[in-house]
C-alpha positions as a printed Julia matrix, in Angstrom:
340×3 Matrix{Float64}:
   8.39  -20.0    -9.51
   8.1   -18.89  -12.72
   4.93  -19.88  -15.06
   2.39  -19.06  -17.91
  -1.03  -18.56  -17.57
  -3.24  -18.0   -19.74
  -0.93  -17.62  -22.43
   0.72  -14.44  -20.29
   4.01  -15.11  -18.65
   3.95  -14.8   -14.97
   7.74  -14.47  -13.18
   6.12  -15.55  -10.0
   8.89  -14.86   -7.13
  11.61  -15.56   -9.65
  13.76  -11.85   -9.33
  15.67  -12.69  -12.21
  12.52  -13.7   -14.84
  10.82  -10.17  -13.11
  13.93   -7.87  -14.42
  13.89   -9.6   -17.78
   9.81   -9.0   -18.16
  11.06   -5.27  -17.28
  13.69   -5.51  -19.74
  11.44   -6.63  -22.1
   8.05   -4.45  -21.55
   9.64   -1.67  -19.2
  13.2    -0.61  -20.25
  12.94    2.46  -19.36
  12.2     0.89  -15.58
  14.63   -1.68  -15.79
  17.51    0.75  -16.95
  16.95    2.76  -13.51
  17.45   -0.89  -11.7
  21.27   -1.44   -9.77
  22.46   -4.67  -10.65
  25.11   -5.21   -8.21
  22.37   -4.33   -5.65
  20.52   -7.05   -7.35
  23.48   -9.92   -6.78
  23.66   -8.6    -3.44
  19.89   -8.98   -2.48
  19.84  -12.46   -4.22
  22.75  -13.58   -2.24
  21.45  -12.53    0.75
  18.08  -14.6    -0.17
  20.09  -17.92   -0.88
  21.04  -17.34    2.86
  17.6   -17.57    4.26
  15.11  -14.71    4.66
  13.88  -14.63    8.52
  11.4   -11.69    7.86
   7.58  -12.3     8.86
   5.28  -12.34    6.06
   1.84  -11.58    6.79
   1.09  -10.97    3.62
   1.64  -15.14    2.58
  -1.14  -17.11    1.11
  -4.21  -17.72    3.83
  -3.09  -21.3     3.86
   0.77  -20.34    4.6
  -0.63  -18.96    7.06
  -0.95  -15.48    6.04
  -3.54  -13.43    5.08
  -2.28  -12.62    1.71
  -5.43  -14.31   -0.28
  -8.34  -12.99    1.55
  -6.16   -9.19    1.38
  -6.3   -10.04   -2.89
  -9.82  -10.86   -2.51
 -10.69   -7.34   -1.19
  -9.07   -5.66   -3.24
 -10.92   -7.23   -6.2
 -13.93   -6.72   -4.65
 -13.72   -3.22   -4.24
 -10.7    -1.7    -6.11
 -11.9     1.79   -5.26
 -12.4     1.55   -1.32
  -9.38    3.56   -0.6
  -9.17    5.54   -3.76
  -9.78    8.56   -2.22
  -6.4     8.67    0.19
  -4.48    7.03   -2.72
  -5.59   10.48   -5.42
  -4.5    12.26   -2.8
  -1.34   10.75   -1.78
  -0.72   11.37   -5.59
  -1.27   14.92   -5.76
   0.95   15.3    -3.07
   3.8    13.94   -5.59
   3.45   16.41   -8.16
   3.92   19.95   -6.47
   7.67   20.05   -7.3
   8.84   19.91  -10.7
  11.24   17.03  -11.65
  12.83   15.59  -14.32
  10.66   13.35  -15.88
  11.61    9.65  -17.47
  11.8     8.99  -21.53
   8.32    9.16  -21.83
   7.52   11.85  -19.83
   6.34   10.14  -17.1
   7.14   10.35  -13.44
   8.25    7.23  -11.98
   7.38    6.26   -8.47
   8.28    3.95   -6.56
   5.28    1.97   -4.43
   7.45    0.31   -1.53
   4.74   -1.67   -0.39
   2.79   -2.22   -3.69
   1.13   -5.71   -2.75
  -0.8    -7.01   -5.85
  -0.53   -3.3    -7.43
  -3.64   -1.37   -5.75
  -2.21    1.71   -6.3
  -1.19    1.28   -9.78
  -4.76    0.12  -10.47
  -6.41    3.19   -8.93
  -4.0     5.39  -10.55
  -5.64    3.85  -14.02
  -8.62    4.13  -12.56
  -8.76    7.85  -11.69
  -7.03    8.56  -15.17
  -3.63    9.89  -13.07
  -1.41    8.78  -16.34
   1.84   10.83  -15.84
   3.74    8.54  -13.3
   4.71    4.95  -13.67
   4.45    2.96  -10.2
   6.58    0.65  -10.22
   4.86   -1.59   -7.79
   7.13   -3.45   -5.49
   6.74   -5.61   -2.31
   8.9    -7.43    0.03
   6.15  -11.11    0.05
   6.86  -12.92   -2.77
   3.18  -14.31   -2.6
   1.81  -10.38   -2.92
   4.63  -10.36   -6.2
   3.28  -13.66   -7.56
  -0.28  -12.35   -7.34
   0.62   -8.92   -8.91
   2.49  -10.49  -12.17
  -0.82  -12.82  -12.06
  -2.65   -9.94  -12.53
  -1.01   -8.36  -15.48
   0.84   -6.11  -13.35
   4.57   -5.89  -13.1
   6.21   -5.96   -9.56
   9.48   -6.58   -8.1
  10.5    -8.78   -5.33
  12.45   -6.14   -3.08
  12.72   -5.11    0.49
  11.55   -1.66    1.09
  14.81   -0.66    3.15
  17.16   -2.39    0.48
  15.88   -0.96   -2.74
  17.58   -2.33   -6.27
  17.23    1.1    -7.89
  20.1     3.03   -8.73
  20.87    6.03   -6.6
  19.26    9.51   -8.0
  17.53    7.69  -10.34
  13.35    7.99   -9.79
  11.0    10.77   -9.48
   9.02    9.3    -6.16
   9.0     6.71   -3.73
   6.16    5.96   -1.77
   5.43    4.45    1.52
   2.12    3.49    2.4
  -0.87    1.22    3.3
   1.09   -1.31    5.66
   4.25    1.29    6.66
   3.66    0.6    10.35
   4.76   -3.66    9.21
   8.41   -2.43    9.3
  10.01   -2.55   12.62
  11.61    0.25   13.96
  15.04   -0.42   14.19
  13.95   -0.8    10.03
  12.44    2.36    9.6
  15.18    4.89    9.84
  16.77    2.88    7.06
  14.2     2.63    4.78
  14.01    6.4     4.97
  17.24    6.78    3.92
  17.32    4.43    0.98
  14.46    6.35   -0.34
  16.43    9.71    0.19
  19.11    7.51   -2.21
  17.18    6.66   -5.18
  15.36   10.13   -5.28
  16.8    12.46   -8.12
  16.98   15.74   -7.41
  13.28   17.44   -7.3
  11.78   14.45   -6.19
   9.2    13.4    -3.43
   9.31   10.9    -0.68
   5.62    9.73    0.83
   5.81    7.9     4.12
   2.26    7.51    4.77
   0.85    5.66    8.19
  -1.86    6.1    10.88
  -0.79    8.0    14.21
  -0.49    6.02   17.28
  -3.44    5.99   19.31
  -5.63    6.97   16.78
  -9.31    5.23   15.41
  -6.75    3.12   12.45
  -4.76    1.84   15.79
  -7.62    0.95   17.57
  -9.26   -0.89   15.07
  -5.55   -2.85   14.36
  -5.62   -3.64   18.14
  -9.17   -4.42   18.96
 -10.24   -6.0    15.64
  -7.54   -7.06   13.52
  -5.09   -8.64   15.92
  -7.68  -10.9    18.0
  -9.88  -11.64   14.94
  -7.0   -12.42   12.25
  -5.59  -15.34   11.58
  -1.64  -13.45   11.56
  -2.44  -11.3    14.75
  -1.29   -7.81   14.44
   0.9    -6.59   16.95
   2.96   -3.45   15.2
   3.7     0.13   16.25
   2.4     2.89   14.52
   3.89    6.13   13.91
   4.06    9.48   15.51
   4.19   12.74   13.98
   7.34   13.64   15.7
   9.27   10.36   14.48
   7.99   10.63   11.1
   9.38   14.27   11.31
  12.85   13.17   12.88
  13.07   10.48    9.91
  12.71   13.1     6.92
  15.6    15.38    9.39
  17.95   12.47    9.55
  17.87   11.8     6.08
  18.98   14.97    4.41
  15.48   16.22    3.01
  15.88   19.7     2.1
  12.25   20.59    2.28
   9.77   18.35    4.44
   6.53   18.14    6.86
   4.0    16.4     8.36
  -0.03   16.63    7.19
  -2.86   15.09    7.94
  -4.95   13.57    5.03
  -8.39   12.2     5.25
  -8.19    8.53    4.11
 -11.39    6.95    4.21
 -13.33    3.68    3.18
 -15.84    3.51    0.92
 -18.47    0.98   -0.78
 -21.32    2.15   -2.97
 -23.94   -0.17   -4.1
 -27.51    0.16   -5.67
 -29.33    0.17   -1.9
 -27.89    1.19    1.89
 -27.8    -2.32    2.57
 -25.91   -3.55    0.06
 -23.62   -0.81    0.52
 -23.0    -1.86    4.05
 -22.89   -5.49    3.66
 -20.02   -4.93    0.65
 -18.15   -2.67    2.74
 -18.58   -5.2     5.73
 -17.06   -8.06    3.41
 -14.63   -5.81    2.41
 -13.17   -5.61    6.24
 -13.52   -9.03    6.62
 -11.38   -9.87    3.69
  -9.0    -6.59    3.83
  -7.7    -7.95    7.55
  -8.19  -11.41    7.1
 -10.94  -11.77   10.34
 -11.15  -15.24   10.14
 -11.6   -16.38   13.51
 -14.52  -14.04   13.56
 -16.21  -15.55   10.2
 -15.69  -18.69   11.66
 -17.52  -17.83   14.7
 -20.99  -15.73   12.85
 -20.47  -16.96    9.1
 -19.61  -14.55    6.26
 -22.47  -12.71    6.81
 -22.55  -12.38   10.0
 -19.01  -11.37    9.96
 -19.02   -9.2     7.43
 -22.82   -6.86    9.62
 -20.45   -7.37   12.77
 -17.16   -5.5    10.99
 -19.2    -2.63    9.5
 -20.83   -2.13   12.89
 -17.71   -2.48   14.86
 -16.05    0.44   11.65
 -18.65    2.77   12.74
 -18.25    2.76   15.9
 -14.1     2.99   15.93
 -13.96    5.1    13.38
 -14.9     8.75   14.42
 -13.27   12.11   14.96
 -14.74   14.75   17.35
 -11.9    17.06   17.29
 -12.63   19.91   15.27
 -15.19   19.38   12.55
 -17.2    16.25   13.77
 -16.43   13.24   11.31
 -18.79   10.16   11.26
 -19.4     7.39    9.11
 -22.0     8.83    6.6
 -24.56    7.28    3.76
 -25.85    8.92    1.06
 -26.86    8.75   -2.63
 -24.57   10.28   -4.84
 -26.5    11.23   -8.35
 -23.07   11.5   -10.1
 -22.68    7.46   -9.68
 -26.96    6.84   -9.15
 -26.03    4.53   -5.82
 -25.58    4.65   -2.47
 -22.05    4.99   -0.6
 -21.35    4.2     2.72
 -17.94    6.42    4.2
 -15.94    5.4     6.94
 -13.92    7.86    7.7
 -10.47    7.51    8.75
  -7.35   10.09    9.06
  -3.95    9.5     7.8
  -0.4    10.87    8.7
   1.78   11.44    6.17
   5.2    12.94    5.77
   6.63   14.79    2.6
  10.02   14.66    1.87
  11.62   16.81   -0.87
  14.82   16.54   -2.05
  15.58   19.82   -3.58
């Protein structure tokens, strides 16, 4: 529904009041935008959409409010892996937009984190287009100042050869499998020539797939029972689709919190968790604070590599900011396609 607040006009989950606030404030956005694609996805919608949405408000019964909450909290707690998921965009050079600008894609945008930490770290030569398949995560994003586009991430409403990236990241492992080779493909589609695809997800079996399966889906309110990826089908995905150049690296990823003292540092980080994955049943159980020394302790614990160069959570006062930060680490796959 669309509405104003604050004086600001918000298009809410309304598609059609989203592409006129791009036509509007982002034409050079909107004009890469497929309208027949558009009547087809709305059609489709009038029909019913069965998909799960996890990503609903906490009293849908999703975990879409306590997600926004972290994310306010702590913008920066996964800035790290998002600067460098953004370098990996720029090696090839592309045909930029009007402005000079590359424009990505964000498939599974949200309410715009990466956007924001692309401000934040001063990367201001792309325009990411955040977009999300939950119209609550949409809602939230226009909300916010931020402009988003109601759009599954396998049936994109971008013209074909007509962006500079598309990204896929920080939920990836959401779309099913019989989804995924598709979603590869349609990102193959709307990359112009020179451009970079980012499909960006935690291997199976690793500390990230743990902590989904021993932490997020007992503890959370939406469970979280999803397959992660391999290197190998990651790989075979990029193949399929025609990328001329492609591989699969391994990028460290990790969470942080800084804060005047350790403690504060750890407790922030710990609320962060709580709120990030929505462990309700466990604040319910020990309180927020509680929950919040409980999910920090059980982050340290899951989240350590021994292979190669040891990797453990570390603490330690950085001069540069004059706090503490706490750093969980964590390891990400991701896959580079590049359609030359």
């Amino acid at each position: 529904m669309s509405a104003e607040k604050n004086g600001v006009f918000v298009p809410g989950n309304d598609l059609r009041a989203q592409l006129e606030q791009l036509r509007r404030h982002s034409p050079d956005v909107f004009r890469r935008i497929d309208l027949a694609r558009v009547e087809s996805w709305e059609w489709d919608r009038t029909q019913g959409d069965s998909h799960r949405d996890d990503f609903d408000a906490d009293a849908a019964g999703g975990r879409g409010s306590s997600y926004v909450r972290a994310q306010l909290a702590n913008v920066d707690a996964r800035a790290h892996g998002i600067g460098r998921l953004m370098e990996l965009m720029r090696p090839t050079p592309v045909k930029r937009g009007a402005a000079g600008r590359r424009t990505i894609v964000d498939l599974l945008g949200g309410n715009g984190l990466v956007r924001q930490v692309c401000a934040r770290l001063g990367i201001d030569d792309v325009e990411v287009v955040t977009c999300d398949a939950s119209p609550h995560m949409v809602e939230t994003a226009w909300a916010a100042g931020i402009p988003a586009l109601l759009q599954r991430a396998e049936r994109q409403l971008f013209q074909s050869e007509s962006v500079e990236g598309v990204l896929l990241a920080y939920g990836s492992h959401h779309i099913p499998p019989a989804d995924r080779g598709s979603v590869v493909n349609d990102a193959y589609r709307v990359l112009r020539q020179g451009g970079t695809f980012l499909l960006h997800d935690f291997q199976t079996g690793s500390p990230m797939d743990t902590w989904f399966t021993t932490i997020v889906h007992p503890y959370s309110q939406t469970g979280h029972e999803f397959d992660h990826f391999t290197g190998d089908e990651i790989e075979e995905y990029l193949l399929k689709a025609g990328f001329d150049a492609y591989e699969v690296i391994e990028i460290d990823d990790p969470y942080t919190a800084t804060a005047p003292s350790p403690e504060v540092a750890e407790r922030n980080l710990g609320e962060y968790l709580v709120n990030m994955y929505g462990l309700c049943k466990k604040e319910a159980e020990l309180g927020v604070e509680g929950a919040s020394r409980w999910a920090v302790g059980e982050a340290k614990r899951i989240f350590h590599y021994d292979d190669g160069e040891p990797l453990h959570s570390t603490m330690e006062y950085v001069d540069d900011l004059g706090a503490w930060e706490l750093t969980i680490p964590r390891k990400a796959l991701v896959g580079v396609g590049r359609k030359l």
